[in-house]
LOMI-626918 format. One record per residue: x, y, z of N, C-alpha, C in turn; residue in one letter. Coordinates in steps of 0.02 Angstrom, whole numbers, plus 50000, padded with zeros to 5 digits. Layout:
LOMI-626918
XYZXYZXYZA ...
This chain:
LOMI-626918
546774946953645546954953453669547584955753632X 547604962553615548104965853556548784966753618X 549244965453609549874968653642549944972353631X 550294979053668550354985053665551134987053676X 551114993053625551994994053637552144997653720X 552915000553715553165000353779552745009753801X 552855010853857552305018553884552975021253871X 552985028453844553545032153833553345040253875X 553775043953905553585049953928553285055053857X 552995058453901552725064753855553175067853826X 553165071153784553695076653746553445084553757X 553795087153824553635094453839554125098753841X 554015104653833554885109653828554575115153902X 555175115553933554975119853989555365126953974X 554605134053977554875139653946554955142154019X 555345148754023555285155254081555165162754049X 554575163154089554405168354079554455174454121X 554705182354126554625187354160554065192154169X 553635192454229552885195054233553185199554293X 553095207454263553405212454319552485216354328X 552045216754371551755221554369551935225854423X 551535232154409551615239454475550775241854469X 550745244154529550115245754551550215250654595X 549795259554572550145264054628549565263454660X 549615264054723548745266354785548925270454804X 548275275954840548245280454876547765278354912X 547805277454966547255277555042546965268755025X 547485265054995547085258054998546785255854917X 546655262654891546345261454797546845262654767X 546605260654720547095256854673547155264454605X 547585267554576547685272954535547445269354462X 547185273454435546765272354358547385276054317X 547575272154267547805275854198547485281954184X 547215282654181546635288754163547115292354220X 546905295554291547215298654317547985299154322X 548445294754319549065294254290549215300754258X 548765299954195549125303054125548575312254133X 548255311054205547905318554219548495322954246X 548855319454274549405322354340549805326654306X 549875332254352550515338554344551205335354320X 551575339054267552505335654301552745341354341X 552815339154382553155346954422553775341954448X 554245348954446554775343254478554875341954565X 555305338854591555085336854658555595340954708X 555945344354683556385352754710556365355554666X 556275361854715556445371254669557175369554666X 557445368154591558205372254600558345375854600X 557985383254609558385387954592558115390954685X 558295386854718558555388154804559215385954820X 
C-alpha cells in the first residue's frame, strides 16, 4: 500500500458582492419596462400656485 502525503485545506478566496434590485407593483403586478418608459413626466406640483 502507497503512503500518502499529509490532507491540506482547499485554496478559496472569499469575494462580496452588492445585488440591489427594485420592483414597482400596482394592485399586486409587477410593472414591465415597456410601460415604465410609456409613462408621462409630469411633475408632482403645479408651481406656479
Amino acid at each position: 500500500m502507497a503512503t500518502r502525503g499529509p490532507l491540506l485545506a482547499p485554496q478559496w478566496a472569499e469575494t462580496t458582492t452588492t445585488v440591489e434590485i427594485k420592483a414597482m407593483t400596482v394592485n399586486s403586478k409587477q410593472v414591465t419596462l415597456a410601460i415604465l418608459r410609456q409613462r408621462y413626466d409630469e411633475p408632482l406640483y403645479d408651481s406656479c400656485t
